[in-house]
C-alpha positions in Angstrom: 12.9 10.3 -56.0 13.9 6.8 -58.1 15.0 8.1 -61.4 16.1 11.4 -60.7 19.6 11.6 -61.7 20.9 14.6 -59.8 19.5 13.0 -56.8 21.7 9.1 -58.3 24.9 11.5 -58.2 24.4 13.0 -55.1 23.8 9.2 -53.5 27.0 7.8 -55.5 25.2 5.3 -57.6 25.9 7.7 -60.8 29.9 8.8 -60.8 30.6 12.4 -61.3 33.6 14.2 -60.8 32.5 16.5 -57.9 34.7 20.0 -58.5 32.8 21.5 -55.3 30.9 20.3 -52.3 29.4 21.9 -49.0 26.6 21.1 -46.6 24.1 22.4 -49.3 25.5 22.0 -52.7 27.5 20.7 -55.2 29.5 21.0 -58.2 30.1 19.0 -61.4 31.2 19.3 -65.2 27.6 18.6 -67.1 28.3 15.0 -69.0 27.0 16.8 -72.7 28.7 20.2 -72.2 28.1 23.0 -74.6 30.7 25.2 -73.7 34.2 24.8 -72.5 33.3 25.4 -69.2 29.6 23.7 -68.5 29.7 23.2 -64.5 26.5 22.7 -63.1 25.6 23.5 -59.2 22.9 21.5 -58.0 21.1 21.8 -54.2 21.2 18.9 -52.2 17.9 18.9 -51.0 15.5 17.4 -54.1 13.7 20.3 -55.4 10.8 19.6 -58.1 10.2 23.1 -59.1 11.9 26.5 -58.8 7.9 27.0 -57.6 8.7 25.0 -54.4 11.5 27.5 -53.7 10.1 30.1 -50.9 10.5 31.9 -48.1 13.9 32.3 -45.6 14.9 28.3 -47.3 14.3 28.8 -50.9 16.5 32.6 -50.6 18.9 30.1 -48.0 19.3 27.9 -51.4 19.3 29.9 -54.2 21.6 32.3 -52.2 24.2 29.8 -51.7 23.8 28.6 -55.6 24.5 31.9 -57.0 27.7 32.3 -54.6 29.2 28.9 -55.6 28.6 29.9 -59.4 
């Protein structure tokens, strides 16, 4: 992907403070929060659409999402 910018933080080439990281995701504060706490947990692996999530991989990802949150 060239200009997406989850994928430019995960590379470096966009600074973020990283709050978490594992093998499969990782954690930031969103740049324009709207709350006091705005952390967003994104997969490592570039994933287009929710629609591309499936089978044993997709629950593998979205599993381990909903624990870091």
């Amino acid at each position: 992907m060239n200009y997406c910018i989850f994928c430019k933080i995960l590379n470096k080439e966009v600074p973020a403070e990283i709050l978490y990281e594992d093998d499969k995701v990782v954690a930031f504060p969103d740049i324009a929060q709207l709350a006091p706490v705005h952390v967003l947990i994104i997969p490592k692996e570039h994933i287009t659409s929710i629609n591309d999530l499936s089978g044993v991989v997709g629950e593998e990802i979205v599993g381990r999402l909903l624990m870091v949150a």
